[in-house]
N, C-alpha and C positions, 0 to 999 in steps of 0.2 A: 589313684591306686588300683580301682577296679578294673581302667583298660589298660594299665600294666599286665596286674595278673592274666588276664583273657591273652595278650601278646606274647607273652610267655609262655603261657600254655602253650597257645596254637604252634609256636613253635617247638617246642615239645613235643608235640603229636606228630610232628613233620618229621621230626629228625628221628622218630622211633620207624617212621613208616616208609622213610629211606633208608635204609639200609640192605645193602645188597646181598646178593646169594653167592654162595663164590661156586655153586655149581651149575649157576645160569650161563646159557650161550646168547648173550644179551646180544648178538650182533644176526645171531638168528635167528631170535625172537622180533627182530624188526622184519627181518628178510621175511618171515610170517607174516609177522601184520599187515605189511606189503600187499603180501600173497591175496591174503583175506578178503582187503580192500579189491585187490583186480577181480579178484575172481566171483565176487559177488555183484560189483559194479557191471562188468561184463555179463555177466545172467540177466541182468537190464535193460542192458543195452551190447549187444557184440561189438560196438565202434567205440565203447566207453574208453578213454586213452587215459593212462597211468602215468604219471613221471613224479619220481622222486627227486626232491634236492637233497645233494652235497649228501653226505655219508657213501662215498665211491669205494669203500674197504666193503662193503656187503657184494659189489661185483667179482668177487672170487669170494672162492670156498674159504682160503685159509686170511684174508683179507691185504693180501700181499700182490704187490703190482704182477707180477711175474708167478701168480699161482691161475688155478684150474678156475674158468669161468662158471658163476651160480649160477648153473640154469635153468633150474626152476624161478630164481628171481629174474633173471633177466627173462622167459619167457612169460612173466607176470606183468614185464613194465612193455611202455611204448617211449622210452626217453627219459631222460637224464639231467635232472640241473645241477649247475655248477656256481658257485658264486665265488668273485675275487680272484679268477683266475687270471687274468693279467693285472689287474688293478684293485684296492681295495684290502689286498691280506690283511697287512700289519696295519695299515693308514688309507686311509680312502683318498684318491685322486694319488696317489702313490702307485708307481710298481711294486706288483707280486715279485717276492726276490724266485729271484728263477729256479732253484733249485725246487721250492716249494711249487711252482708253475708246473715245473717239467713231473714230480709226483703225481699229480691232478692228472695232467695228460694221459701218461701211462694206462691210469685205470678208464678216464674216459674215450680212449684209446678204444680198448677193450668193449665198451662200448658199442662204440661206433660201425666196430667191427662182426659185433654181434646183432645190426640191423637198426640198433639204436639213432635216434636222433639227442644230440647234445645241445643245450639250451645254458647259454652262459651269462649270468650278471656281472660286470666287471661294473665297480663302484666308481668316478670319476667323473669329472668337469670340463676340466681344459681341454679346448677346442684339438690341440696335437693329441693330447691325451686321448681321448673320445677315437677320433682317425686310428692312432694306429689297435685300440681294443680291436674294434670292428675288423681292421684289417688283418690283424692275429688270429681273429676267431677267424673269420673266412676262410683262411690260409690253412688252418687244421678243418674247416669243413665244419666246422660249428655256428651254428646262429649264434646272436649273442643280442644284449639291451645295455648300452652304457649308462645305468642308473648314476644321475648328479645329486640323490639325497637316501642315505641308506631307507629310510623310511619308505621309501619308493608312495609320495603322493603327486607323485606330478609327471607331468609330458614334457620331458626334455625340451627345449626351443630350438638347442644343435643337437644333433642336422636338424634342420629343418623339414624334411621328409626321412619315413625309415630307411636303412641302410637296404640297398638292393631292394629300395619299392618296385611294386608292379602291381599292375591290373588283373593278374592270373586268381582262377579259381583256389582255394585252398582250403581240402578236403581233409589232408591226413598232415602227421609231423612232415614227409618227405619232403614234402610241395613247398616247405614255409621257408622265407627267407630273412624273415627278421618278428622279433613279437615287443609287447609293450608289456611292462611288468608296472603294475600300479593298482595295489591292494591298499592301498591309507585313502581315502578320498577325502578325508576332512577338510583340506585346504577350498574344496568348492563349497560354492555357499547354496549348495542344494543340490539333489540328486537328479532334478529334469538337465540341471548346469553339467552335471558330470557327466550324465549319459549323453548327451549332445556333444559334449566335445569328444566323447569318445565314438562316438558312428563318425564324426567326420577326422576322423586320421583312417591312414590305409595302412597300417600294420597288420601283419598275416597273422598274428596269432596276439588274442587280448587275454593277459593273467590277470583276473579282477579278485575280490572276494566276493562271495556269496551275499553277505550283507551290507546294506548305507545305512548308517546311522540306526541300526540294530536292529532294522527292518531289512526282510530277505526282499529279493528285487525279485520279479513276478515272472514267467516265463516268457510272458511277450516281451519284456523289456530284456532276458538274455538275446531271445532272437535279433530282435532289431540290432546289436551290436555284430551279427556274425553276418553283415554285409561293411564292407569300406568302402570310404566315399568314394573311391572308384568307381564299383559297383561290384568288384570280386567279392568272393566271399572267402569268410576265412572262420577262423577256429576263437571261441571263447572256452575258456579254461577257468577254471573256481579255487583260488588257492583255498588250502585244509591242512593246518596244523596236527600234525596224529603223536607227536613228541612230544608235547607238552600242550598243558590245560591255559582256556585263555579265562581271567574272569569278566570279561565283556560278553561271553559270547550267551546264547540262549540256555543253555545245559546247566552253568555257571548256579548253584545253590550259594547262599550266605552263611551259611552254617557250615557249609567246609573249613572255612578260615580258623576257626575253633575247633571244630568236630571232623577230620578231614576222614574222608574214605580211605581205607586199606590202598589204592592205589594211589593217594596224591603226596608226594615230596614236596621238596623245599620249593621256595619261590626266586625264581630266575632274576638275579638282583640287576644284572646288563638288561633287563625287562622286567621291569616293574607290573604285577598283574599274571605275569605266565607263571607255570608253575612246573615243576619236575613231575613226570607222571610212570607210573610203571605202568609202560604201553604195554605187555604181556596180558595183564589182566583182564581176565573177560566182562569183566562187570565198564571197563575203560571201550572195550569192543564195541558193546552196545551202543555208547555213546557217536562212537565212529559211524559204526555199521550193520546192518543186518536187523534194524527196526522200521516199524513203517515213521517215526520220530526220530531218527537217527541223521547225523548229520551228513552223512553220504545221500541219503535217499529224498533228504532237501534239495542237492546240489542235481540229482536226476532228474526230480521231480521239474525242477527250472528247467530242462533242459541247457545247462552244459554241455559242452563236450565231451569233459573233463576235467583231473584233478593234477594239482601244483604238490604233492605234499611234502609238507615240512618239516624239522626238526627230526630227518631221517638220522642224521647221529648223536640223535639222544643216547646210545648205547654207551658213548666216550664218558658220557656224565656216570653212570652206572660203572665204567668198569673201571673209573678212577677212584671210588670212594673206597 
């Protein structure tokens, strides 16, 4: 009965402390956050590179394919990710039904146009499947990763080498022709295992997370990934959740779950452990950014390159309730 009531609570606490404002511009309170993140990261480093996933409505003002490009946000980012855009929407290994594809496009379109580099996850397996992503993405000028398990822990076996490998230097987004997205590493049975199989693939851009097994990776162990076995060099990237709270991560108190802070909502039930966050809040900032303990200044401190970040359209969760 006791950790009934405690369950009950805690979700009592949640549901008081989600609910929304209805004179918030939730969609530009990301385009902030955003901002915040670049512009702080970049005081650190000038080459610091920015890319947001998926939430492509903050690339115009009014969040409509066909309206006036944000350019303060777009002058905040370096790139763009996309996920499911030919494959994976409704069903993974499935096609994007086109309608929803050619939506996507539009805005990453816009993008593209505006200097941006486009980085696309299409979710799928089959061997045609995998061929024609790649080949879609090329065709509009977008890199792209045919992730075979949404979880993204693993290195695809097809292809066999990345799509459009080479031996070339790879300093900035423009240069990159293909990246590896693989943030879950638990499938290796140790992190000397993981980092070793990761220097020997030649993929021009590697999106890891910052931690193995809850321990942050050291800065000589980022560098050593940002040569491929070729011997080019290329770009490591740090995915960073800024939408929502993960309770794995170091920040993560126990006493939320009962007692939650003014910015923590409900719990992401499609993810077990994440939580809804009111990213607006300063006291949530801190946690991001702008401490010498903040999780952006981990991610510098390794030397990165840069950040993956995610759950850029938490805003849809807010403006639905």
């Amino acid at each position: 009965m006791v950790i009934v009531t405690i369950l009950i609570s805690g979700c009592h606490v949640r549901g008081i402390n989600s609910n929304p404002s209805p004179d918030r511009d939730y969609r530009q309170d990301m385009r902030d956050l955003v901002q915040g993140v670049s512009a702080y990261a970049k005081g650190l480093n000038s080459n610091f590179i920015i890319i947001p996933q998926n939430g492509h409505e903050l690339l115009t003002e009014n969040g409509e394919e066909t309206g006036t490009p944000a350019a303060t946000y777009l002058d905040a980012i370096d790139g763009v990710g996309r996920e499911d855009l030919f494959y994976g929407y409704n069903e993974d290994n499935i096609a994007t039904p086109t309608s929803e594809g050619n939506y996507m496009i539009a805005f990453l379109d816009i993008a593209e146009s505006n200097g941006m580099e486009v980085l696309v996850t299409d979710y799928c397996w089959t061997g045609s499947l995998v061929d024609d992503s790649y080949i879609q993405n090329a065709t509009k000028g977008y890199i792209s990763f045919a992730a075979g398990h949404r979880e993204l822990n693993d290195i695809p076996a097809y292809p066999a080498n990345p799509y459009h490998v080479n031996a070339s230097n790879v300093t900035s987004l423009t240069e990159a022709k293909n990246f590896l997205y693989l943030i879950n590493p638990g499938a290796f049975p140790n992190k000397d295992t993981f980092l070793n199989t990761v220097r020997e693939t030649n993929y021009d851009i590697i999106i890891i997370d910052l931690f193995y097994d809850d321990v942050a990776l050291t800065a000589s162990e980022v560098v050593s990934l940002k040569v491929k076995a070729n011997g080019g060099a290329r770009l490591v990237i740090a995915y960073m959740s800024i939408g929502e709270v993960e309770d794995y991560r170091y920040y993560w108190h126990t006493e939320w779950e009962t007692n939650p802070p003014l910015w923590l909502a409900e719990e992401n039930l499609e993810w077990p452990g994440n939580y809804k966050v009111r990213y607006w809040d300063k006291d949530w900032h801190n946690v991001i950014y702008g401490k010498d303990d903040s999780y952006l200044d981990k991610v510098v401190d390794t030397r990165f390159d840069g950040v993956y970040l995610d759950i850029i359209d938490a805003f849809e969760y807010f403006e639905g309730q």
